[in-house]
VOVOGU-727379 format. One record per residue: x, y, z of N, C-alpha, C, CB in turn; residue in one letter. Coordinates in steps of 0.05 Angstrom, whole numbers, plus 32768, in hexadecimal, padded with zeros to 4 digits. Glycine has a CB too. Example, Ala and Ser with C-alpha at 12.3 -4.5 7.8 and 13.67 -1.06 7.14 Angstrom:
<sites>
81087F8E809C80F67FA6809C81087FBE809C80E27FA780B5A81017FD3808E81117FEB808F81028001809D811A7FF48072S
</sites>
This chain:
<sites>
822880DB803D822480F3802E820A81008036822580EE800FX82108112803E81F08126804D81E88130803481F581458068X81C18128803181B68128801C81B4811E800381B88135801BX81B58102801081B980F27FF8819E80EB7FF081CB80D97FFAX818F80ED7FD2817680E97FD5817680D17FBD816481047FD1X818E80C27FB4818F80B07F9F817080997FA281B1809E7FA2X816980A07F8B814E80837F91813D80977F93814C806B7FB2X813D80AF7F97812280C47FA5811780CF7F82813080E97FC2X80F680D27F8C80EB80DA7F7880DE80FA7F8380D780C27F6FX80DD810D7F7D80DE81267F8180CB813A7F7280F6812A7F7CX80B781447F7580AD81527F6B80B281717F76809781487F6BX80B0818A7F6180B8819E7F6C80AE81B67F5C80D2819B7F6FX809E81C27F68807F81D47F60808F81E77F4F806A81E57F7DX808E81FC7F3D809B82157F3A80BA82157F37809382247F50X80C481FF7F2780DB81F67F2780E582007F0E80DC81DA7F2BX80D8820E7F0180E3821C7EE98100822A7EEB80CD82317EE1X80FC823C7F07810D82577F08811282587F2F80F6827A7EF7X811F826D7F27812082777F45812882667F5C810882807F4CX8121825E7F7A811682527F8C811982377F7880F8825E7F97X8106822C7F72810382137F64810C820A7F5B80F9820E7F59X811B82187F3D812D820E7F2D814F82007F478133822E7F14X815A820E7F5B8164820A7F6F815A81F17F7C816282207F7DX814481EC7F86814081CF7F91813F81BD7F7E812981CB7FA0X813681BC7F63813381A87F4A814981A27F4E812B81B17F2DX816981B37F47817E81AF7F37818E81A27F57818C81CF7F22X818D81AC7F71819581987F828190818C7F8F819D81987F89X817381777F8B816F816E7F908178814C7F7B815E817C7F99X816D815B7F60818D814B7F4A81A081427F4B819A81537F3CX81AB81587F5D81C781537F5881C481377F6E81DF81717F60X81BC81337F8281BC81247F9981B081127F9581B4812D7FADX81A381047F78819E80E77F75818780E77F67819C80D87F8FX816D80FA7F75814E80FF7F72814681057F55814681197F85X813580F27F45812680EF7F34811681087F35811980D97F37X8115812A7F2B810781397F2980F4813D7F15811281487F2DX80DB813D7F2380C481497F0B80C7816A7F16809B81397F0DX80CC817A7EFD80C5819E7F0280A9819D7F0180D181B87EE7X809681A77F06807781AE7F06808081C77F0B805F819F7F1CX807281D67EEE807281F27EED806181FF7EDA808A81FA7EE9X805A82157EDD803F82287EC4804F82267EB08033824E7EC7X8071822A7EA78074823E7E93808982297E88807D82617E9CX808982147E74808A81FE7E6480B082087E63807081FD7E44X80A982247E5680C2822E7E4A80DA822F7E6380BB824D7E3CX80DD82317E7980EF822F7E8C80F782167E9B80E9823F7E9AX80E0820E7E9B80E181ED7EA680E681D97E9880CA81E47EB1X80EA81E07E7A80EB81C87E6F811081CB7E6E80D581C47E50X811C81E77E65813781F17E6B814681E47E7F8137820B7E72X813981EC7E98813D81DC7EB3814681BC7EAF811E81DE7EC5X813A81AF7EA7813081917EA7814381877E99811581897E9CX8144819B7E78815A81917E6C818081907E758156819E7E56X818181AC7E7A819981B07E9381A181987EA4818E81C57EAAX818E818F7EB8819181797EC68197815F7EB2817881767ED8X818B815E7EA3818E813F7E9A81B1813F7E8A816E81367E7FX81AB815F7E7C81C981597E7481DD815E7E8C81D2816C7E5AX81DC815D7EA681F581627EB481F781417EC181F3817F7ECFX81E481347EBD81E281197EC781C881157ECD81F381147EDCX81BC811F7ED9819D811E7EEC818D81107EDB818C813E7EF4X817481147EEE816381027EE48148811F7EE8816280DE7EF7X813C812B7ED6812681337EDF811A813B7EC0812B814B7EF6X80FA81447EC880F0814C7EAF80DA815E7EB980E681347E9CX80C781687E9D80B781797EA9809581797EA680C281907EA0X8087817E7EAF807181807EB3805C81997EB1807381777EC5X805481A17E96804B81BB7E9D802D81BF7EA9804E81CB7E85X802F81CD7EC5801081C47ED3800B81E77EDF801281A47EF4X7FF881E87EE57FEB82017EF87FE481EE7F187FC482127EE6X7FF881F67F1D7FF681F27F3B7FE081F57F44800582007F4AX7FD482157F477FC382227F597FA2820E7F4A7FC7824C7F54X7F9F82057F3E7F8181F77F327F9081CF7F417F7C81FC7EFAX7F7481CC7F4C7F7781B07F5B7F7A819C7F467F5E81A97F70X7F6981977F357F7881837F307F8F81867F1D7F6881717F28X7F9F81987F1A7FAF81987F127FCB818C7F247FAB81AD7F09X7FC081957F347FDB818F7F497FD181677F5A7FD981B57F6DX7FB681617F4C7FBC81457F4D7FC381397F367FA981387F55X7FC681487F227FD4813C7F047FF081357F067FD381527EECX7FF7814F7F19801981507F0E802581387F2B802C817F7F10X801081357F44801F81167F5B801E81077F3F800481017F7DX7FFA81047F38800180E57F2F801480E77F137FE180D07F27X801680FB7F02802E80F57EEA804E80EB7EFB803581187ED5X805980F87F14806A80F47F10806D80D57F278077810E7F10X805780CF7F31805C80B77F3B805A809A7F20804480B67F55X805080AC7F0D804980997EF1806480A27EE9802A80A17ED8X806F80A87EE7808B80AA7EDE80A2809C7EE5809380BE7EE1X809C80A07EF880B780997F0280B4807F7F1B80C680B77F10X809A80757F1B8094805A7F2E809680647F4E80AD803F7F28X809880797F51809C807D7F7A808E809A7F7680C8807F7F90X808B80A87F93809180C57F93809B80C07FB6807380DE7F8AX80A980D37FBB80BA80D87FD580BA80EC7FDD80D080D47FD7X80B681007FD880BF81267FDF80B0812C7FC680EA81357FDEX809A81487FD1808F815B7FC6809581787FCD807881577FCAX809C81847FC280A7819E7FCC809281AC7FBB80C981A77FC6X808681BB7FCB807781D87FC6807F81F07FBC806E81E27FDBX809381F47FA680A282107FAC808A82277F9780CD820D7F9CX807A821C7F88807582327F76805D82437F8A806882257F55X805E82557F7E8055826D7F8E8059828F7F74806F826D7FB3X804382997F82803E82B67F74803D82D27F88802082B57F63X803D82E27F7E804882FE7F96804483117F85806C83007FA4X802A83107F82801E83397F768023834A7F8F7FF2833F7F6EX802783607F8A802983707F9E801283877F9A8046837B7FA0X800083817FA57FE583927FB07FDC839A7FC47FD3838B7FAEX7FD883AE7FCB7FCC83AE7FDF7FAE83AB7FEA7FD283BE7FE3X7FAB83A37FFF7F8D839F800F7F7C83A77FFE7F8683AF802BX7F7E83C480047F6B83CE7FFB7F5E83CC7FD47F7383E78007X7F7583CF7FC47F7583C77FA47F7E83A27FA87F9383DF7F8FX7F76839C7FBE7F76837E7FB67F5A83717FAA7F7E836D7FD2X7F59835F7F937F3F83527F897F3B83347F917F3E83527F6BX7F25832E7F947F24830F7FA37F3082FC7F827EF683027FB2X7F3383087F6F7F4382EF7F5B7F6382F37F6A7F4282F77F2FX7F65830A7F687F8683047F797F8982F67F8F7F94831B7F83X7F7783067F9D7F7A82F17FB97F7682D67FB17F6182F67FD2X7F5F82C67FA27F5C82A87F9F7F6F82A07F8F7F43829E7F97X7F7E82A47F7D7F9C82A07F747FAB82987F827FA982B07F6CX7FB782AE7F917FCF82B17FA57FCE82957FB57FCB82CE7FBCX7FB6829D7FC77FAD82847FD67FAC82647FC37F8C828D7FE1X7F9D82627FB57FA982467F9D7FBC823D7F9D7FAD82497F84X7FD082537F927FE5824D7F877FF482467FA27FEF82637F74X7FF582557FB2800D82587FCF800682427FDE800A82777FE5X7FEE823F7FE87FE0823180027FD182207FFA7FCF82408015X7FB882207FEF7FB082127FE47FBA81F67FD97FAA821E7FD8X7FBE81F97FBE7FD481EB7FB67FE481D37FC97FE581FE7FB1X7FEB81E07FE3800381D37FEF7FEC81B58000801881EF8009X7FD181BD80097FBD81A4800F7FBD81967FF87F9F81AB8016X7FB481A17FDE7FAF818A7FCB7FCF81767FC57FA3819A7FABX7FDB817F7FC77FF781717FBF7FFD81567FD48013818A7FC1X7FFA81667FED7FF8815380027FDA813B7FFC7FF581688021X7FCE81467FFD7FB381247FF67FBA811A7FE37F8F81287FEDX7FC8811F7FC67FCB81177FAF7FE781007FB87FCF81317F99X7FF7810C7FC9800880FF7FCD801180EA7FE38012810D7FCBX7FFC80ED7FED800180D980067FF380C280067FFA80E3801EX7FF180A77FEF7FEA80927FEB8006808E7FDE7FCF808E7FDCX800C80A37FCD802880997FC5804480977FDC803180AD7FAEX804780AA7FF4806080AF800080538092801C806680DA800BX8035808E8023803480798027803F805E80208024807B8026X8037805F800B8043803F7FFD8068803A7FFD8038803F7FD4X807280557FF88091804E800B80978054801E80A780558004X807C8052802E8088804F805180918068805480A580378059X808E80838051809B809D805C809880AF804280BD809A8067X809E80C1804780A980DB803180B180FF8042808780E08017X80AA810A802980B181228034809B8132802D80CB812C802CX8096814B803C80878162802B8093817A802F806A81668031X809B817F802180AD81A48029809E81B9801580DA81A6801EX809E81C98027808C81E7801F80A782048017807381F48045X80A7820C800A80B482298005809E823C801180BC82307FE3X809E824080228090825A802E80A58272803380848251804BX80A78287804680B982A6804980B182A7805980BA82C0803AX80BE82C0806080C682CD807880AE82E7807F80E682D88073X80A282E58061809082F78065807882ED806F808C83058050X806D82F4807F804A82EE808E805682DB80A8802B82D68071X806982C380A6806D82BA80BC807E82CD80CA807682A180BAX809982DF80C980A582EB80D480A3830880CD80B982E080D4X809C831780BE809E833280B88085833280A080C0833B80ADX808A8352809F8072835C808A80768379807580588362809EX806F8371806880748388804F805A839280408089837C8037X805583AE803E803C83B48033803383AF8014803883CE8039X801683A7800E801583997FF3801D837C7FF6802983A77FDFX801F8371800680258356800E80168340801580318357801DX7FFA834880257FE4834280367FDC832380347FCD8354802FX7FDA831F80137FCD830980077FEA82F3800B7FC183117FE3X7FFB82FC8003801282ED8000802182E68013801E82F57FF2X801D82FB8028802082ED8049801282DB8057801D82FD805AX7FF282DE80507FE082CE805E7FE182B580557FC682D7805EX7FEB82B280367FF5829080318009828880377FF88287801AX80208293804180398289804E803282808061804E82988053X8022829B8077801B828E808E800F8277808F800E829B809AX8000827480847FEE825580877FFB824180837FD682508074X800B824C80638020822E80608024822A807F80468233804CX8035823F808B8047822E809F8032821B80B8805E824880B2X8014822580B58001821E80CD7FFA81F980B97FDC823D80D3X7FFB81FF80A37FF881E18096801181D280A07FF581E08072X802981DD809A803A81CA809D804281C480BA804F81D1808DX803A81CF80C9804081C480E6801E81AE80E6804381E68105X800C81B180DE7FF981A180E97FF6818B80DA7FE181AD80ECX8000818F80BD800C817B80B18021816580BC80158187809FX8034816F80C58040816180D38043814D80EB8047816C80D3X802B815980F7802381418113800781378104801C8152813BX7FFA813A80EF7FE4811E80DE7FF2810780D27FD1812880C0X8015810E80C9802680FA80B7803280EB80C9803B810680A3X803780F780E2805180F080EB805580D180F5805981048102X804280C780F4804280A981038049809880EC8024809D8111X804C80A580C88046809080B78071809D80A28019809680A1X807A80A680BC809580AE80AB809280C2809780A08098809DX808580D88095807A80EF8089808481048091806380F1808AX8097810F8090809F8129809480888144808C80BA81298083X808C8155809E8085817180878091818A8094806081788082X80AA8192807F80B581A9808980AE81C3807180D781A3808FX80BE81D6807480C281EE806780E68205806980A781FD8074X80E0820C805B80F38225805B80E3823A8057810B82268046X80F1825B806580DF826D806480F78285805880CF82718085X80FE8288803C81118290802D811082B0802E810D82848012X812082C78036812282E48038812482E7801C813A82F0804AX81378303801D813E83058003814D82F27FEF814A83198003X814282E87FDD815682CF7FD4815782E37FB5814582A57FD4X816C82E37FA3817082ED7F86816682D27F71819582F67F82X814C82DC7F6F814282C97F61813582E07F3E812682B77F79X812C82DA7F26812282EB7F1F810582FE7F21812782E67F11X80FB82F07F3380E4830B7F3F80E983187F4980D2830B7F4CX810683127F57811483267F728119833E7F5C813983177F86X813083297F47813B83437F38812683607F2C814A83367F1DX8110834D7F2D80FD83627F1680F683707F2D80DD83557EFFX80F683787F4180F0838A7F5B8103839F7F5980F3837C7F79X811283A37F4C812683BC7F4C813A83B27F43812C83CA7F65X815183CF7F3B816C83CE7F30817683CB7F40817883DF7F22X819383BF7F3081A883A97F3C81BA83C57F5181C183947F1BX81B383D97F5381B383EC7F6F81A083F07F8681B584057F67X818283E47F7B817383ED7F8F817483CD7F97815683FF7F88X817D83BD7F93818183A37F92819D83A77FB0818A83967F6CX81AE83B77F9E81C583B47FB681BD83C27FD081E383C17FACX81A683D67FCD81A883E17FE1819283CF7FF081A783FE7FDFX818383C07FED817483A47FFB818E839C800D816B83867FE1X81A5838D800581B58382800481C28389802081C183857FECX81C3839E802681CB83B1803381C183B0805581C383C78024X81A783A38056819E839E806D819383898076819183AC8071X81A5837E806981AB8362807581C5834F807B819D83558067X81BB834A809581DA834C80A881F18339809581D6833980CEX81E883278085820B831D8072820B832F805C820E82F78061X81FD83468053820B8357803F81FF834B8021822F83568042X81ED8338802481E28330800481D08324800881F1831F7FF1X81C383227FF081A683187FE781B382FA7FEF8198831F7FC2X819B82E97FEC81A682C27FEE819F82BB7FD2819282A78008X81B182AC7FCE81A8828E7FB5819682877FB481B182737FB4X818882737FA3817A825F7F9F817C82497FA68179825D7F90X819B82487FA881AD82337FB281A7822B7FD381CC823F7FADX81A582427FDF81A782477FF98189823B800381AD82677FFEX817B82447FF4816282328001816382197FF58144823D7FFCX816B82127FDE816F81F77FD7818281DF7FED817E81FB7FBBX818F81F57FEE819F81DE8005819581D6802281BC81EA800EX818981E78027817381DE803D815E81D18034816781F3804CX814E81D28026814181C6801F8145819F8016813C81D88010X816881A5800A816781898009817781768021817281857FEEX817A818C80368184817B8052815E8172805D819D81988072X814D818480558130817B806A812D8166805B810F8191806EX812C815D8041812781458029813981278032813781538006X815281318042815D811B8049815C810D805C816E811D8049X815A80F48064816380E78079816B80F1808F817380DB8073X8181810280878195811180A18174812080AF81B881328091X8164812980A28147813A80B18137812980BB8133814B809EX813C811180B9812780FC80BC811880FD80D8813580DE80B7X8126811180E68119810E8108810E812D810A813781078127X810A814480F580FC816080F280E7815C80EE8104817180E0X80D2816480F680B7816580EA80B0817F80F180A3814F80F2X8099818980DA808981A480E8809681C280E98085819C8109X80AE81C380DF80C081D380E580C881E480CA80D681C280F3X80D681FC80CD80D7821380B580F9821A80BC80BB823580B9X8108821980A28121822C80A781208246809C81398221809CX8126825A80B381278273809F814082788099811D828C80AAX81478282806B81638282806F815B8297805F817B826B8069X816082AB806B816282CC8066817B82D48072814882DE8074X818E82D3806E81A182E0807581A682F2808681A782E88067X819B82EE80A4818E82FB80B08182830E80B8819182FA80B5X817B83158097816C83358097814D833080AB81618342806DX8144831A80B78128831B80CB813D832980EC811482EF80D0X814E832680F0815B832981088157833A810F816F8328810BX815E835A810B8160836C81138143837D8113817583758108X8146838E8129813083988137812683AC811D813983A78156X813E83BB8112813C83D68103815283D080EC814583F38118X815583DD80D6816683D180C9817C83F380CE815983C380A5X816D840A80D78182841D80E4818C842480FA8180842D80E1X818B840A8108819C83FC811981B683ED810C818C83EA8127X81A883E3810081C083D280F581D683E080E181B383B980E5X81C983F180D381D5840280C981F6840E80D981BF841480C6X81E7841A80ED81F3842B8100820A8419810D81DD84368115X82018403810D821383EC811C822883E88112820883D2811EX821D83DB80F2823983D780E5824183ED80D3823983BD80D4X823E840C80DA824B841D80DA8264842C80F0823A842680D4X825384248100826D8422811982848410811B8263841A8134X827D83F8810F829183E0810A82B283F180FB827E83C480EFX82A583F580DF82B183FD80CD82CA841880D98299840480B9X82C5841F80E882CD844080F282DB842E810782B0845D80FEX82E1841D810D82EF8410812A830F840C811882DB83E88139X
</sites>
């Protein structure tokens, strides 16, 4: 069975909603002991309960990621919980949209906290524990934005993706001798609810629109990658990012593509 994580203990940043709530619930489903670590008590604890009543095993943790020792509270609670840790997933993350110029260094040192930051302390907090069972995982939710494309008002929130991905590749050859993975996914448009609060469910469709399968992605969709890099079956990946944007990064122009699969249609 590809992705079997039975026995695995799982932590998973921003697991309240969105992105997160998606890796919590399948990574559950697949065996994994989840702790949610999240700001907002009221979604994550929802989350947690969900899982336990469908069978799972997870609970919640309410922490601020972006402040350090917080994010060494929530390794050691859930290695005190549950006796192991195995996989840390990074998913929580924030995305003001400002620009450069009306940007303030508290936003900027937020962003950065929460996004990048964050993702070193989790790793030191956690690697006495993924030591002691001989291997683990570290997976990052990073995008498509700052490593592959760019959008204005973005600046702060690109420059922490980017780095995620410069941590997780250099991360990856410091672990690699001790069975330590460290991958990522780099998620496009996914319909999560921050997506939704970006516009109506028309300016929503017309997103939708320029990108080459015709829709926003799941939660699901990065969840499921995410829990093939968590498995065994990944056990020989290191260093590495999936992008699952639906291939809205592909195209050169999106009125090209337009034009393209307007010609289709007329055939």
């Amino acid at each position: 069975m590809i992705g079997n994580l039975k026995g695995k203990v799982a932590i998973v940043t921003g697991g309240g909603q969105g992105i997160g709530e998606g890796i919590a619930r399948r990574f559950a489903q697949a065996g994994a002991s989840v702790l949610i670590a999240t700001r907002t008590a009221k979604n994550g604890q929802a989350v947690a309960d969900s899982i336990v009543s469908q069978g799972g095993v997870a609970s919640l943790l309410q922490t601020d990621i972006g402040n350090h020792e917080e994010a060494k509270r929530a390794v050691a609670h859930a290695a005190q919980k549950y006796g192991r840790l195995d996989i840390v997933v990074h998913n929580a993350g924030i995305y003001p949209v400002i620009s450069i110029e009306q940007l303030s260094d508290d936003d900027l040192d937020r962003t950065l906290a929460v996004n990048l930051k964050a993702g070193f302390w989790l790793i030191q907090a956690a690697l006495p524990h993924l030591r002691k069972q001989g291997g683990g995982r570290f997976l990052f939710t990073s995008s498509v934005t700052g490593p592959n494309v760019a959008m204005p008002g973005t600046a702060h929130y690109a420059a922490s993706k980017s780095g995620m991905n410069g941590l997780i590749r250099t991360a990856a050859l410091e672990f690699a001798r001790e069975n330590i993975t460290v991958n990522g996914v780099e998620p496009g448009y996914i319909l999560t609810p921050a997506m939704a609060a970006l516009g109506s469910e028309a300016e929503i469709a017309e997103m939708a629109k320029c990108i080459p399968l015709g829709k926003l992605g799941a939660p699901l969709d990065v969840a499921n990658a995410m829990l093939f890099l968590a498995s065994d079956e990944a056990a020989y990946i290191t260093g590495q990012t999936i992008v699952v944007d639906g291939g809205s990064t592909l195209p050169e122009s999106p009125v090209v593509l337009d034009a393209y699969y307007s010609s289709l249609k007329q055939q």
